[in-house]
C-alpha positions in Angstrom: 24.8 -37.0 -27.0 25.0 -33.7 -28.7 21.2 -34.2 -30.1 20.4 -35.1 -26.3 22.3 -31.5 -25.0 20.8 -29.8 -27.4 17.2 -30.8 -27.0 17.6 -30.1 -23.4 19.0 -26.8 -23.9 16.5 -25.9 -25.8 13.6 -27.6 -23.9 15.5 -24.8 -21.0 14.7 -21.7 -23.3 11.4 -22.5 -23.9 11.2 -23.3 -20.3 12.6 -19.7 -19.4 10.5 -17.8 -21.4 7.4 -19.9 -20.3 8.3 -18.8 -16.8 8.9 -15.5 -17.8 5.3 -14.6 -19.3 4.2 -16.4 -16.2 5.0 -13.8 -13.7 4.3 -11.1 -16.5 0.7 -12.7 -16.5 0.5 -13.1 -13.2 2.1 -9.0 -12.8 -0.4 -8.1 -15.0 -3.4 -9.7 -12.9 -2.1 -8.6 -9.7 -1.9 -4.4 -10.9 -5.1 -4.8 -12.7 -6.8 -4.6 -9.1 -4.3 -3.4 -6.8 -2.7 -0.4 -8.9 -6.0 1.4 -8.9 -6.6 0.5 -5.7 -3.3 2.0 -4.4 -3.4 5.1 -7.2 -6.7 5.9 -5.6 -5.0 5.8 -2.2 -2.1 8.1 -3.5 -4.1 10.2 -4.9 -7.0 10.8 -2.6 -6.6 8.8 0.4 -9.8 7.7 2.4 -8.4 8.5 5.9 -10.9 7.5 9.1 -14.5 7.1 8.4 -17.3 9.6 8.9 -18.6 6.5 11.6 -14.9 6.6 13.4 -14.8 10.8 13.4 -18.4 10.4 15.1 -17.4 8.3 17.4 -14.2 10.0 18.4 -16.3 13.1 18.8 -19.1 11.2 21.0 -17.0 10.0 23.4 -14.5 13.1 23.6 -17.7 15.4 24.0 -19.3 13.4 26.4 -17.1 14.7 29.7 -18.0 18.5 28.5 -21.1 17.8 28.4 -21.9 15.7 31.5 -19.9 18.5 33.8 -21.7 21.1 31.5 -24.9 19.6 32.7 -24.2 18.5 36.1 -23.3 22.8 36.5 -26.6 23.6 34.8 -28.6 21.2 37.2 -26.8 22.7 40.6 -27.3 26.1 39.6 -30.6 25.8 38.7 -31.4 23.9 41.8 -29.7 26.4 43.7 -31.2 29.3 41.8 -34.8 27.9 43.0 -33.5 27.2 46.6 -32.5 30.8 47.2 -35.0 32.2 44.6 -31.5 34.3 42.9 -31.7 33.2 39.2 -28.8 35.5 38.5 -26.3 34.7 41.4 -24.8 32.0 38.9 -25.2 33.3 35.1 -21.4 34.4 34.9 -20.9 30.7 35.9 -23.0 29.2 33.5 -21.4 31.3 30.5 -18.4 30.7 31.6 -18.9 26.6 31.6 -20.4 27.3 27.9 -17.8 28.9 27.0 -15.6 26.0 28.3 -17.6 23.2 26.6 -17.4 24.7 23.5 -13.7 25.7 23.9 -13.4 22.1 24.6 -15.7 21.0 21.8 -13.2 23.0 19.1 -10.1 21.7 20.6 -11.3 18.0 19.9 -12.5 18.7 16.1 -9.2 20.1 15.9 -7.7 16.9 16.9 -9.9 14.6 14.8 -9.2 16.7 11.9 -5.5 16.2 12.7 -5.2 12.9 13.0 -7.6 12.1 9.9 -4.8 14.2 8.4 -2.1 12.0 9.4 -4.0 9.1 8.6 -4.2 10.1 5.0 -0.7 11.0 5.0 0.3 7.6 6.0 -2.3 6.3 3.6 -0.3 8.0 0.7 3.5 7.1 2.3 1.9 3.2 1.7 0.3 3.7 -1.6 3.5 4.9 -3.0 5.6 2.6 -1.9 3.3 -0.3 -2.6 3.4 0.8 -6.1 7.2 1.6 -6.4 7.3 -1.7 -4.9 5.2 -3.7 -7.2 6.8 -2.3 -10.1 10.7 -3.7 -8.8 9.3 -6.7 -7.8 7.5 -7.5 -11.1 9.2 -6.3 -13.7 13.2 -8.1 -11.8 11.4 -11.4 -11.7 10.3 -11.6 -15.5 13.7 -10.3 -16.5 15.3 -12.6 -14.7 13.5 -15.5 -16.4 14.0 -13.4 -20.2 17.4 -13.3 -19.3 18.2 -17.0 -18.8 16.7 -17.9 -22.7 19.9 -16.6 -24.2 22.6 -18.6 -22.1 19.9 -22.0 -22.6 20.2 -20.7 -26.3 23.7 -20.7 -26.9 23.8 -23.9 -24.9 21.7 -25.6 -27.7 23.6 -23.8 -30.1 26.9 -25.1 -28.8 25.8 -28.6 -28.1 24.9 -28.6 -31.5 29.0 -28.3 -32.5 29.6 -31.7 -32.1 29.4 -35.0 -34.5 30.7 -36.6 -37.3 30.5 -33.4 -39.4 31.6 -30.8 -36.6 34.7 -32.8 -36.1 35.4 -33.2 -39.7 35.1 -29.1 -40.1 37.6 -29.0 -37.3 40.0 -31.1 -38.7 40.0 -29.2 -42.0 40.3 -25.9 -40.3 43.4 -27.5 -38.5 44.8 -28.5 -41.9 44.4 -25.1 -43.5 45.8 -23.8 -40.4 
């Protein structure tokens, strides 16, 4: 019985600590891609693409410029209609002026959200990575830190026999 307890305790150990450099393998796989990935992130986070700023400008330049136009065709047609060229310059400055008031406004706003983008690009990296470092460094400890109890389970299921008892015995009698 006692050989039996003790061969299973320490089939437990090994067990353990085969468990343990199993997730520290695995750990070790899992931030060989992902911790540069995310330290890259952290560090200089990629934000939208150039093809998603584009795009946001396109379609937020498109209304300026279609009434900038539209204002540009009238006057001109108007301009040959009552042969006045000048009767609408003020108003075509002025709609310029407006499309390219309108034109800064929306860089303004792409900038700013690409800014919080990357922001929020950085908030994730760092806590992925304070994350992966909790989660695999607890989970291989926890494995280390069942060998000892499976080790003094052998140990102690090695106590008893024919001999052990003997020894106890004896210490009884000196006692």
């Amino acid at each position: 019985m006692a050989r039996g307890a003790a061969n299973t305790a320490a089939n437990a150990a090994t067990t353990a600590g085969n468990v343990a450099a199993n997730y520290g393998a695995g750990a070790a796989t899992i931030s060989s891609s992902l911790v540069p990935y995310l330290t890259q992130q952290l560090t200089s986070p990629a934000g939208m693409s150039q093809q998603d700023i584009n795009a946001t400008m396109t379609s937020g330049l498109a209304g300026a410029g279609g009434a900038t136009a539209g204002l540009t065709g009238a006057a001109s047609k108007n301009a040959a209609v009552t042969r006045n060229p000048m009767g609408f310059s003020g108003a075509l400055d002025a709609a310029a002026r407006a499309r390219t008031q309108a034109a800064a406004g929306l860089g303004e706003n792409v900038a700013a959200q690409n800014a919080k983008i990357k922001l929020g690009q950085q908030q994730q990296a760092s806590q992925g990575l304070q994350s992966l470092y909790g989660i695999d460094t607890s989970r291989q400890l926890g494995a280390m830190g069942q060998i000892a109890p499976d080790v003094n389970a052998q140990v102690n299921a090695g106590k008893s026999g024919w001999l052990q008892n003997l020894e106890g015995i004896m210490q009884t009698i000196k006692g």
